[in-house]
N, C-alpha and C positions, 0 to 999 in steps of 0.2 A: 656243318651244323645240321643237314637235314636227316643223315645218320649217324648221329651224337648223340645215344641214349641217355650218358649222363649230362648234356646240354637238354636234352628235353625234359627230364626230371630238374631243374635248375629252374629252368623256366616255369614246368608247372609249379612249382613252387613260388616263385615268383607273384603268379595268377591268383594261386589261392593266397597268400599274402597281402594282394591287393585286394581281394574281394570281402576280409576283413573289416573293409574298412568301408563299403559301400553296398547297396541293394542290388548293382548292375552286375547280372552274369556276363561274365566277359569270355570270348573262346578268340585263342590264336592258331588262327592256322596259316602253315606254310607248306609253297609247293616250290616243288624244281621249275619250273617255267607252265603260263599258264595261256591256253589253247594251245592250235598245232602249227608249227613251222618246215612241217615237209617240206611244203614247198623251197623252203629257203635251202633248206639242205640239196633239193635237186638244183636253184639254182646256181652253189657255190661249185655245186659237181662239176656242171656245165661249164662255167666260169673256167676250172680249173683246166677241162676239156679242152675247152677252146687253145688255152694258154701254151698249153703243151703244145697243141697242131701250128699256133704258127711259131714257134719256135722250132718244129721239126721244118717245117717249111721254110721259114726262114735260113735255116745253115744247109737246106736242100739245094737252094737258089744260089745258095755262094760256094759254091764249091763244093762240098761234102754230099756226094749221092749216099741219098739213104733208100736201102731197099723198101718195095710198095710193102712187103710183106710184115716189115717195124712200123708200121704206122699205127693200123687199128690196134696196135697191143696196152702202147704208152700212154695213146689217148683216153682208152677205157679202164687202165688202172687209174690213170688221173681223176677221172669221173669219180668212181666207186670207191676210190680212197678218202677225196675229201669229201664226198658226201658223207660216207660216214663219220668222219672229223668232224663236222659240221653236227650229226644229231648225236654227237656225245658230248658234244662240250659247246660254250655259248659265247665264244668271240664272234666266229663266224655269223649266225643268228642275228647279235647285236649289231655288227656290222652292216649287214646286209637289208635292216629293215629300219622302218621309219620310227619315230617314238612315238607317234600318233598312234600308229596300227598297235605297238608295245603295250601303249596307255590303254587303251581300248580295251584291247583283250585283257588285260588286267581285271580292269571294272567289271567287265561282264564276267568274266569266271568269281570275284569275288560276291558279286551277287546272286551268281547262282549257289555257293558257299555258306552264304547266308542262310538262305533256305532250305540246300541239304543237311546243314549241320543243324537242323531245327532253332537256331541264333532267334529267328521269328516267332519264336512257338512260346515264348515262356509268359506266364498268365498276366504279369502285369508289363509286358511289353517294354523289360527292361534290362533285353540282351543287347551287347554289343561285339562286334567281326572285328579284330583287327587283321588281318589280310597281306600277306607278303609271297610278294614272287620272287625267287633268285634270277632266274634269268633276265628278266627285266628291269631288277633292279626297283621296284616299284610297289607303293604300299599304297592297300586301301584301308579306310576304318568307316565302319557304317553301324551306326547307333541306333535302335531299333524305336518307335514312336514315343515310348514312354523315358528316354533319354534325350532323343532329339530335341523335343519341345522345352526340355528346361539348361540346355546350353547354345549358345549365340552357332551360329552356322559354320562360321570358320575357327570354330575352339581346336580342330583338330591336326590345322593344316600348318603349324608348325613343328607338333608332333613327326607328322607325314615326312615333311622338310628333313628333319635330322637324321629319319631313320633312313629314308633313301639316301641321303649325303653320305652316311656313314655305311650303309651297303657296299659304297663304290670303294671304298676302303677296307672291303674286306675284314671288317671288326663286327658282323654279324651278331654272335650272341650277347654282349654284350650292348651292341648297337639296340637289340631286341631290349632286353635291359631296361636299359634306361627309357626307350618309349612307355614300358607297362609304368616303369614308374610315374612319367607324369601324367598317364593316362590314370593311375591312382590315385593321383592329388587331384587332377580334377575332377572324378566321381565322387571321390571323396568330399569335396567341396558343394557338389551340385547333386546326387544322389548319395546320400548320409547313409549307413548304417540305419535300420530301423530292427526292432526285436519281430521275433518269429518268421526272419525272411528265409523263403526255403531254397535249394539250393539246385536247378530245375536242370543245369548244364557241366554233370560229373567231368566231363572230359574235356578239359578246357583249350590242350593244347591238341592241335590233328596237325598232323604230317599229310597232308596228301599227295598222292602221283601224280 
């Protein structure tokens, strides 16, 4: 889905569809995984380093001499192979890190989201971020002060619930979907449609890197 042009024209439609029907600018943006996990890629290298060595060691000890000069080869393709395995793709990643640190960086990259994509900026303070990581697996939604105050605190967090349950399944765009939907019925229900509302957030869906 993140390079789905005709899923991201789906969705923006989707967006302006919903917006239809309420005052709240709404922007969806989605990234491939959010902060950096270098590290984790140098530590599956390592990992994989290791793995190799005592195994060459191990059948070195039982019988099978293996010359000094095969050692540093197998060990250092092992490194550099699954390290790059690791920052191409997000088993490894997943695997290797806590959901805390996951969570974390989530929040904070979608809040700085917020504020790059001017979500803050619109005059009567009635933008709202829905926020998805792929790699993580994990959605934020953060409703800017003049929506916060007229829905209950946790209006969102079943929204949240479904769409990351349904991430782990792999049914993305439409998982995406059905979130805006009931993110529609509830703007629609708590920020109404009013006449002359302008329209301050052209770009509702960002793909970012």
């Amino acid at each position: 889905m993140l390079r789905d042009k005709a899923a991201h024209d789906r969705l923006q439609a989707a967006i302006v569809a919903l917006e239809e029907k309420t005052d709240a600018e709404v922007m969806l943006a989605i990234t491939r995984s959010s902060g950096s996990y270098r590290d984790i890629d140098h530590l599956a290298g390592t990992l994989a380093a290791l793995l190799v060595l005592v195994v060459m060691l191990f059948v070195h000890f039982h019988g099978e001499e293996i010359d000094d000069h095969w050692v540093v080869s197998p060990v250092v393709a092992a490194y550099a192979v699954v390290a790059v395995i690791s920052s191409r793709t997000f088993a490894l990643r997943r695997l290797l890190t806590s959901a805390r640190r996951r969570g974390t960086q989530v929040a904070n990259a979608a809040r700085s989201a917020f504020v790059e994509e001017h979500v803050h900026a619109t005059k009567r303070r009635d933008g709202l971020l829905i926020y998805f990581s792929a790699l993580e697996r994990e959605v934020e939604i953060i409703p800017d002060l003049g929506i916060e105050g007229r829905l209950e605190s946790g209006a969102w967090s079943a929204i949240q619930r479904d769409l990351e349950a349904a991430a782990h399944g792999q049914v993305l765009e439409s998982a995406v979907t059905d979130a805006l939907g009931a993110v529609g019925k509830l703007l629609a229900e708590k920020v109404p449609k009013t006449p002359h509302d302008p329209d301050e957030i052209p770009h509702r869906l960002r793909v970012r890197s």
